[in-house]
C-alpha positions in Angstrom: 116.0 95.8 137.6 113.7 97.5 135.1 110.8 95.6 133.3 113.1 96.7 129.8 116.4 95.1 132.0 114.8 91.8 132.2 113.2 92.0 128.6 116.6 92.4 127.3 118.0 89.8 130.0 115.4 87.3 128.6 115.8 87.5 125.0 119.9 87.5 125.9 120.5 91.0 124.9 124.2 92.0 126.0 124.0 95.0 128.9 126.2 97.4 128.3 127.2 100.2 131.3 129.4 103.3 131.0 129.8 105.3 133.9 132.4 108.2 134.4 133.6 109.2 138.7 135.3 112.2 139.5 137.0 112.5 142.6 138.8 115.3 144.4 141.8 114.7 146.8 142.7 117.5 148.5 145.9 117.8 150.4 149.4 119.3 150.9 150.6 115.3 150.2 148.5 114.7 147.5 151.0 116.0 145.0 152.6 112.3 144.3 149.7 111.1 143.5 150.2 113.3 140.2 152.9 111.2 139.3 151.5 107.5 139.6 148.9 109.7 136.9 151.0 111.2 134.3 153.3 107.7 134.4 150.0 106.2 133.5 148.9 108.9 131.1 152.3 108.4 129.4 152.1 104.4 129.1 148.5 104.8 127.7 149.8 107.2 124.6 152.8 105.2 124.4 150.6 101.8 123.6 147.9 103.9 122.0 145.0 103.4 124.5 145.9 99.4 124.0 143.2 97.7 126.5 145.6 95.3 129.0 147.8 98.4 129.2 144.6 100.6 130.1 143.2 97.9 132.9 146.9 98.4 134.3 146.9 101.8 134.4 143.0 101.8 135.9 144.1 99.1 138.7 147.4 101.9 139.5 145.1 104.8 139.7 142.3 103.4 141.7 145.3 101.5 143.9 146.9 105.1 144.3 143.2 106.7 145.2 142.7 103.9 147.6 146.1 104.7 149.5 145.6 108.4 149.6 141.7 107.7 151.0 142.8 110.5 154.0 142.4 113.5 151.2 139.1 112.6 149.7 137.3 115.6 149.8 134.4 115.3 147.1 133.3 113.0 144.6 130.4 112.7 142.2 129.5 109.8 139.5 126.9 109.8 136.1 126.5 106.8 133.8 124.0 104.9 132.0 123.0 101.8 130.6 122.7 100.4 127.3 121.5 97.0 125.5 123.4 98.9 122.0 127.0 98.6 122.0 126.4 101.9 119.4 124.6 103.6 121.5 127.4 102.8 124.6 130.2 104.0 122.3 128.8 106.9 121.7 128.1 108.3 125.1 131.9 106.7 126.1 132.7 109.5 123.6 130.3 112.3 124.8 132.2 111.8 128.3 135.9 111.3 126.9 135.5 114.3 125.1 133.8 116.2 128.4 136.5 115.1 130.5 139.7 115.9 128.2 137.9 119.8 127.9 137.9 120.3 132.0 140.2 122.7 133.5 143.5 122.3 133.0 143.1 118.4 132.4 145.7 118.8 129.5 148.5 116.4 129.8 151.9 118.2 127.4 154.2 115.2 127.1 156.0 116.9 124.6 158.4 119.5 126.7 160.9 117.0 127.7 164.0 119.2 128.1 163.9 122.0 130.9 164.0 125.2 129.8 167.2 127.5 131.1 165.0 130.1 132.7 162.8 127.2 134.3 162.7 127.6 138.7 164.5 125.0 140.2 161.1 124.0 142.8 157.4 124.2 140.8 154.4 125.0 142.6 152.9 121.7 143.8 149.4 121.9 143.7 147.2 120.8 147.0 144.1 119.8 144.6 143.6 116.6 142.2 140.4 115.6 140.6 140.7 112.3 138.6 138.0 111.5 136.1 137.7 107.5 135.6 135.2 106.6 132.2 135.1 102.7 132.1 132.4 100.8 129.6 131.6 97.1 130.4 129.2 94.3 129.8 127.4 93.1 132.4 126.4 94.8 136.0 128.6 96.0 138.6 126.3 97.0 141.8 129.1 98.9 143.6 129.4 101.3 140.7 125.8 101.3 139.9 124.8 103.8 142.7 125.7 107.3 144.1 129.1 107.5 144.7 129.3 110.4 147.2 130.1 108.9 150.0 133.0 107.1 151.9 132.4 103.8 151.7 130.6 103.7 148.6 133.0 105.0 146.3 135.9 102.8 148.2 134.2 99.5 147.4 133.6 100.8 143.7 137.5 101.6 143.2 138.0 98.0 144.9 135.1 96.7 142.3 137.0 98.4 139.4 140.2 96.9 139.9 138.4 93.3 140.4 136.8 94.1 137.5 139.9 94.5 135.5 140.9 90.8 136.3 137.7 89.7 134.7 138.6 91.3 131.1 134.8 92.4 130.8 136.0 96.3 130.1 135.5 97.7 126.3 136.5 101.1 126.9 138.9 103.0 129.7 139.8 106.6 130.2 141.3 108.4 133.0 141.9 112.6 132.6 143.2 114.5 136.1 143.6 118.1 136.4 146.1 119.7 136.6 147.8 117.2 134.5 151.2 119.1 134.3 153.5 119.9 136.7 153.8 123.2 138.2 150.0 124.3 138.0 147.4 124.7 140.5 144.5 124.1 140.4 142.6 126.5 143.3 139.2 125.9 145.3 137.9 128.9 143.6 138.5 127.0 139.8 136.8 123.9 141.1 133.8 125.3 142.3 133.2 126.9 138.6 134.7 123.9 136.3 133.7 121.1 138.2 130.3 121.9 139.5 129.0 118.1 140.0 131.2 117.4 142.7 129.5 116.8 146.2 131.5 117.1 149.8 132.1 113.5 151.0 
């Protein structure tokens, strides 16, 4: 801890941390995984972002990383501290807003009813990279460190979904591309948009 950490700690300033992972799961079985996501995606718009709903759908996405733990191919992880909750907000933002603007991380709820000329089998796509943003008060060791690697970033999904259970979380945002159905996202399109990520 920093010499400004345990200022703040002293005169009982409340620590704020905001961290976003990205992981890539890469996989010819991978593809269910999608729809754990999109169910999730779809709960969150359909309680608008409502915070017990959110912890649910971070515990099923971190549960469904877990299980498919054999495709983990790369990961990377960026985050920050804060002692304003301003300040926190903000940069929950500057991520939220980084994340929904990657490649083909576009969720389209809206075309419900299958169009005529629509193939009866879709591509199914042998990448996924999940981007997690949580804010919290406190610390959280396991997500306070580099994530690439193995055992690291299993204990932090493990420390996520504990976390949940604590209610300490003021802000939750998963994106995953590709977020529809039917596209692909290639090795090729991951190397350009996601540039962070780092082989496990």
């Amino acid at each position: 801890m920093s010499i400004t950490d345990r200022f703040n700690q002293f005169v009982g300033k409340t620590r704020y941390v905001v961290s976003r992972i990205f992981i890539h799961l890469q996989g010819n079985e991978v593809a269910p995984l999608l729809g754990i996501l999109n169910q999730n995606a779809r709960m969150a718009v359909d309680t608008d972002g409502d915070m017990e709903v959110m912890g649910e759908c971070l515990v099923n996405t971190c549960e469904g990383i877990l299980q498919y733990k054999t495709y983990w191919q790369s990961a990377s992880n960026e985050g920050d501290v804060f002692w304003n909750e301003a300040d926190a907000g903000d940069f929950v933002t500057e991520l939220f807003t980084d994340s929904g603007q990657r490649y083909l991380s576009q969720p389209d709820f809206e075309e419900e009813e299958v169009a005529e000329n629509t193939p009866l089998s879709l591509p199914v796509t042998d990448n996924i990279i999940v981007m997690i943003i949580v804010a919290f008060e406190g610390e959280l060791s396991e997500l306070e460190t580099d994530l690439a690697d193995m055992e690291a970033l299993t204990d932090a999904l493990k420390a996520l979904i504990n976390l949940n259970y604590k209610q300490n979380y003021r802000a939750i945002a998963i994106h995953f591309s590709p977020a529809r159905l039917g596209e692909r996202l290639t090795s090729d399109q991951i190397i350009i948009n996601f540039p962070e990520l780092i082989p496990l």
